[in-house]
C-alpha positions in Angstrom: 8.4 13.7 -22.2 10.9 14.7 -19.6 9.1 15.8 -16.6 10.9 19.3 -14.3 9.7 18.9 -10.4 10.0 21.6 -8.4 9.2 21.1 -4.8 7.7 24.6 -4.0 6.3 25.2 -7.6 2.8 26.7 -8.1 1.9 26.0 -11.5 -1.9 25.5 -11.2 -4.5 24.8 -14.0 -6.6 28.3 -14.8 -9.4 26.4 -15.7 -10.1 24.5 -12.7 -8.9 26.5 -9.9 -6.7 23.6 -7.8 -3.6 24.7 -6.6 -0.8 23.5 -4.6 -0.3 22.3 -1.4 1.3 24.7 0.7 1.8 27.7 -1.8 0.6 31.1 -0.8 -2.8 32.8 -1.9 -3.5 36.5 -1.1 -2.9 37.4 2.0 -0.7 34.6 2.6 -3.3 32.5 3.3 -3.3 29.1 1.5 -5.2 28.0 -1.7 -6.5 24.7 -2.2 -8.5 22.8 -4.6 -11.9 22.1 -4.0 -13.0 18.8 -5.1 -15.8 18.1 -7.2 -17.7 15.9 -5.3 -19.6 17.0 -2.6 -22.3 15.7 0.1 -24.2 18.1 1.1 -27.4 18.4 3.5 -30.5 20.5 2.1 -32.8 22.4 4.1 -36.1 22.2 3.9 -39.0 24.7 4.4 -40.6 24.6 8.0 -43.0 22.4 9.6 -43.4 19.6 12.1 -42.0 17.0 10.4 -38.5 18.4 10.2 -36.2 19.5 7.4 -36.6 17.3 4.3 -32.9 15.7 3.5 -31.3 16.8 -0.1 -28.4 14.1 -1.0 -25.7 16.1 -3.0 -22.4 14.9 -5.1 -23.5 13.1 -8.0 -27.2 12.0 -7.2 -30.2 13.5 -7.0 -31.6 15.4 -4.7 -35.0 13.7 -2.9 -37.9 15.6 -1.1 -38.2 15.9 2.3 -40.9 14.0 4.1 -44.3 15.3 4.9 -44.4 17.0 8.4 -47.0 15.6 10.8 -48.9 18.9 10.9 -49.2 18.6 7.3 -46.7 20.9 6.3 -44.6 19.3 3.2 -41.0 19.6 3.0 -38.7 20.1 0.1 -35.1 19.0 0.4 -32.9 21.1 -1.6 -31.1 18.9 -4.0 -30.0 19.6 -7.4 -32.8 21.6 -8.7 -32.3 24.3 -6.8 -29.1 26.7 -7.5 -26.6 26.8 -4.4 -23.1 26.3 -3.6 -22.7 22.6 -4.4 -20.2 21.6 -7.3 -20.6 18.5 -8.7 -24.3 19.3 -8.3 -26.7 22.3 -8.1 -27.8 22.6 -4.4 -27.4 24.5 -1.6 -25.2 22.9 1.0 -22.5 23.3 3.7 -18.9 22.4 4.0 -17.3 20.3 1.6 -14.1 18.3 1.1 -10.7 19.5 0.2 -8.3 18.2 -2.5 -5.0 19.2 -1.5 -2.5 18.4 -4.7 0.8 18.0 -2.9 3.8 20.0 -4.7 5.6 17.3 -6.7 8.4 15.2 -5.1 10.6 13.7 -7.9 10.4 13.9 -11.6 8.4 11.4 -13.4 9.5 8.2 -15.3 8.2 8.0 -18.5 5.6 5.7 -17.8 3.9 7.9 -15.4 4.0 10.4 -17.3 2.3 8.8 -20.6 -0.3 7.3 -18.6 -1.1 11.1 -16.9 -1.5 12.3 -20.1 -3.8 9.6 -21.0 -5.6 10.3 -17.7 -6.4 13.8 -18.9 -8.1 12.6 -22.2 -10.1 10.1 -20.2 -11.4 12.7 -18.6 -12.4 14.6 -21.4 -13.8 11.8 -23.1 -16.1 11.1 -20.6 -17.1 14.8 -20.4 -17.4 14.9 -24.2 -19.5 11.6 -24.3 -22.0 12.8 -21.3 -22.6 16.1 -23.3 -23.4 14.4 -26.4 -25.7 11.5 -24.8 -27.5 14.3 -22.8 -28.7 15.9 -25.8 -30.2 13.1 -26.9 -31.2 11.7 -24.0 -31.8 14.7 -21.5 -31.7 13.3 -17.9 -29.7 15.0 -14.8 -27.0 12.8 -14.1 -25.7 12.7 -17.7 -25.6 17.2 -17.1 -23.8 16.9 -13.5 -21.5 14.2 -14.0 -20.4 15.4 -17.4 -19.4 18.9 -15.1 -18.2 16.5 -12.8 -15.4 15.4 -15.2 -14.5 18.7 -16.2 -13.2 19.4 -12.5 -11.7 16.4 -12.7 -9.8 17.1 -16.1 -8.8 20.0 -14.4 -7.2 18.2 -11.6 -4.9 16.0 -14.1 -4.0 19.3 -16.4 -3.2 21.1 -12.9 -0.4 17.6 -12.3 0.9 18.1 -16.0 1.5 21.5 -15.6 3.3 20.9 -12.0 5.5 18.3 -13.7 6.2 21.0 -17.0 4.5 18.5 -19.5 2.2 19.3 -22.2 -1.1 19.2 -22.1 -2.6 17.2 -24.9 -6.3 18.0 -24.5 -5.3 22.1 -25.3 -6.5 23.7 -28.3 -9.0 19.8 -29.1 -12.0 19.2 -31.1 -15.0 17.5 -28.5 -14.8 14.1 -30.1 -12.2 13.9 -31.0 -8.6 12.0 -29.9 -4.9 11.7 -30.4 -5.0 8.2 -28.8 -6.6 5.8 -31.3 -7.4 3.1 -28.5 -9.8 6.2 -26.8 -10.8 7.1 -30.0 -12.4 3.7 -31.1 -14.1 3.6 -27.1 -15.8 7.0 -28.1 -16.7 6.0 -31.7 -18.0 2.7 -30.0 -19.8 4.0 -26.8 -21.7 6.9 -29.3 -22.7 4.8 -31.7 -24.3 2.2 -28.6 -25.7 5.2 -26.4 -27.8 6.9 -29.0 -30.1 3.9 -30.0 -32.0 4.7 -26.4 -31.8 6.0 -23.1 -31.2 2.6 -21.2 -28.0 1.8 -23.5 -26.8 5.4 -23.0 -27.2 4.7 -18.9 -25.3 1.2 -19.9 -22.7 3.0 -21.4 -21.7 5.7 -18.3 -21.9 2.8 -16.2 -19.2 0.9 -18.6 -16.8 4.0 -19.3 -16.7 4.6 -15.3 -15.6 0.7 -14.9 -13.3 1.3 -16.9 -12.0 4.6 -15.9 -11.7 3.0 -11.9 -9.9 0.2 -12.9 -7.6 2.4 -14.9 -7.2 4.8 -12.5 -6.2 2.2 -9.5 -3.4 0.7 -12.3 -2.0 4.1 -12.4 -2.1 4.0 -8.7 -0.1 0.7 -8.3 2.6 2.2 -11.0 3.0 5.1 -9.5 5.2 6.9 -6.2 4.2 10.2 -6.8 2.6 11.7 -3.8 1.0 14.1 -6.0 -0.4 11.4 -8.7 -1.8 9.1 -6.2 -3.4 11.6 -4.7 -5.3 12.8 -7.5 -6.2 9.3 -8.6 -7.5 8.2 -5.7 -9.7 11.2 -6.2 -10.9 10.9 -9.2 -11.7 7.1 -8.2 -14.0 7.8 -5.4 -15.5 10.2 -8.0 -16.0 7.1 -10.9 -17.8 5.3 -8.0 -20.1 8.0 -7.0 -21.0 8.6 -10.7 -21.1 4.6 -11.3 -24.0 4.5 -9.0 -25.8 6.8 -10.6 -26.0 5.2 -13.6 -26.4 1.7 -12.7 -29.9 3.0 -10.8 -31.0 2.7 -14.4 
């Protein structure tokens, strides 16, 4: 899979909405990607006790404390609809994923294991989906929208480097590499006899998923990858600690 760079290119994802670093938007101003994590603060409703805190990212939100004039709180946290992305919640400013314009063209290794990358993703996604349906709970419905954005991010680097992207035109489920295929078959199978193996299970794919994605970092000197990785790693820790709250 021979890989084209092209320094100024902008050949983002239409999906996810991440773009280059240093291409012009409308207006000439310049588009970035927003990241899917975010930490937000929620406000809460008046009283003497303060505002009531609302963690966002990939945890629940937590109500605010009761005021000392006896007026409750209520952090805003995922429950309510706002302007968070990895969660529902009303929040403020969050961080930026700039995905730098590509600096060289990829070896062949890098660019196998960025394709694999972008079925992880969807694997996770696809798996989350399926073990919230059985098993409704919150996290498995904001981190499986967690690792769309983050499939995005890796279709947005195959289309930078002109490679194909193999999760186009797929069946949820369903994969063309047979070593993710036997994971999904596996982690199904486990996460549908109950709730607590299904938690087990997100807490095992995104073990695995950080200590693939910081391989691909120490294989690769792509700007562009390594920024993206790292990215998605801080992600597969935020959603690791969700899960392993059990």
């Amino acid at each position: 899979m021979a890989a084209v760079a092209a320094a100024g290119a902008v050949a983002a994802a239409a999906a996810g909405g991440y773009a280059l670093a240093g291409t012009d938007g409308p207006a000439g101003d310049t588009r970035v990607a927003m990241v899917a994590a975010q930490e937000q603060q929620g406000h809460g409703a008046p009283g003497e006790g303060g505002p009531g805190q609302g963690r966002q990212g990939d945890e629940p939100g937590r109500q605010g404390q009761p005021g000392q004039q006896g007026h409750r709180q209520q952090g805003q946290g995922h429950d309510q609809q706002g302007q968070g992305h990895d969660q529902q919640g009303q929040g403020g400013q969050g961080h930026q994923l700039e995905i730098p314009a590509p600096a060289g063209t990829l070896s062949a290794k890098e660019a196998e294991t960025l394709s694999m990358m972008r079925e992880e993703e969807r694997l996770a996604h696809d798996l989350y989906v399926a073990l919230g349906e059985a098993w409704p709970d919150r996290r498995f419905e904001n981190i499986s929208a967690a690792e769309t954005r983050h499939g995005d991010a890796t279709a947005t680097l195959l289309a930078n480097h002109d490679l194909p992207d193999p999760s186009v035109g797929s069946t949820p489920g369903e994969y063309a590499y047979p070593e993710l295929q036997e994971l999904y078959d596996g982690w199904l199978a486990r996460g549908l006899t109950s709730k607590s193996e299904a938690l087990a299970v997100g807490a095992e794919l995104e073990r695995r998923d950080i200590a693939d994605l910081e391989a691909a970092m120490e294989a690769t000197t792509q700007p562009d990858l390594d920024a993206v990785y790292d990215h998605l790693r801080v992600g597969s820790e935020r959603h690791l600690r969700a899960f392993e709250r059990g």
